[in-house]
Steps between C-alpha positions, in 0.01 A plus 500: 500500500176624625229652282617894471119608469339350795590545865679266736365386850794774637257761246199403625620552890596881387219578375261391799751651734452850250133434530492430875691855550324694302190407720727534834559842352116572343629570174238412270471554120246676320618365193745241384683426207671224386777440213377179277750259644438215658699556811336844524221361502525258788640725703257734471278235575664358787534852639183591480348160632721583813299824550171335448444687181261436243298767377781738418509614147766318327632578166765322281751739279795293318695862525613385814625204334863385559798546252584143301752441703585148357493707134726728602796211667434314148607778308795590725607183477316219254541163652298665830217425274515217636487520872665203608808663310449803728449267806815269416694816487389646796539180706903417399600865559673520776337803620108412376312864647805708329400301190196550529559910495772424234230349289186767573750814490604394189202408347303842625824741406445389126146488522468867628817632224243551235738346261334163452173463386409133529308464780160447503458852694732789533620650776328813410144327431498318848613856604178630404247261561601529870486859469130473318397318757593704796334740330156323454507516922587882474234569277215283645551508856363715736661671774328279742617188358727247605640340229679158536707371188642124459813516295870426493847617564555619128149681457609699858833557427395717181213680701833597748714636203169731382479634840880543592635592151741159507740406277446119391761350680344656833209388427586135473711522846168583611338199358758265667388707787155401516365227742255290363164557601625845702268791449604853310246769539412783310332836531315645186390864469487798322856586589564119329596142626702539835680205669443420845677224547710176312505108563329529809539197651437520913230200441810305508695563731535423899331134531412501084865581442532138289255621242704804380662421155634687195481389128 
């Protein structure tokens, strides 16, 4: 099983292609954030390499970190603490992506009940962190700025329940929704955080139609 926190070659081709559009397009950050992962990390990296950036102020916020995910599927079910369990499971099923969603829809429904308190962060506190650190951006960015932010599915899913008053099971449909390295972009003001648009991901389609993937 590959290392969770680090990106695969497939990654590393999304986020030049992300880089190489933005400069097609001539979006270029003012600022740009990055959760304290290592896979948000490299692609940031990657992305910015891609756009021949260097000098751009860069700051690291762990707010934007993702959820324990492998926490979580160990509590929901304990012999997934060891992966190869999870992985041995997954590979005799005889339908392996429904188990998959069997497994993380389980795990995430009692994580988000409120009834258990064993993980090693609530629902509610990885709630608010994302929250806090949408509104660091809010409060420190001016109206000129273009802000980019390198997170995850999890970490954007919350920002999209804050904005569209969703319940929790809407909000993870919207995770499973997410393309990996797609682009979600936000409008801050005084009226408050407006969405534009969710899991952009036109960088990979028509002849980069092999790099789009979910999960």
């Amino acid at each position: 099983m590959e290392e969770y926190d680090a990106l695969s070659p497939t990654g590393i081709e999304q986020a030049k292609l992300l880089g190489a559009s933005f400069l097609q397009r001539n979006i270029i950050p003012t600022k740009v954030i990055s959760g304290a992962m290592k896979r948000h990390q490299q692609t940031m990296e990657y992305c910015l390499e891609k756009m021949n950036l260097s000098d751009v102020e860069k700051t690291t916020n762990d707010d934007w970190n993702e959820f324990d995910h492998r926490d979580i599927i160990a509590k929901y079910e304990p012999r997934y603490a060891d992966l190869n369990e999870l992985k041995k499971d997954i590979f005799l099923d005889k339908s392996p992506k429904e188990k998959i969603t069997e497994v993380l829809v389980g795990a995430v429904t009692r994580w988000t009940s409120g009834q258990h308190h064993d993980y090693n962060e609530s629902w509610t506190t990885f709630c608010e962190r994302i929250k806090n650190g949408l509104q660091k951006i809010e409060d420190e960015a001016k109206k000129e700025d273009i802000v980019f932010v390198f997170s995850s599915g999890g970490s954007i899913s919350v920002i999209m329940q804050q904005i569209l008053d969703l319940s929790v099971q809407k909000t993870f449909e919207m995770q499973l929704n997410i393309a990996n390295c797609s682009i979600t972009k936000l409008r801050t003001s005084s009226r408050g955080t407006q969405l534009l648009s969710f899991s952009d991901y036109a960088h990979f389609e028509g002849e980069h139609k092999k790099w789009l993937t979910y999960k």
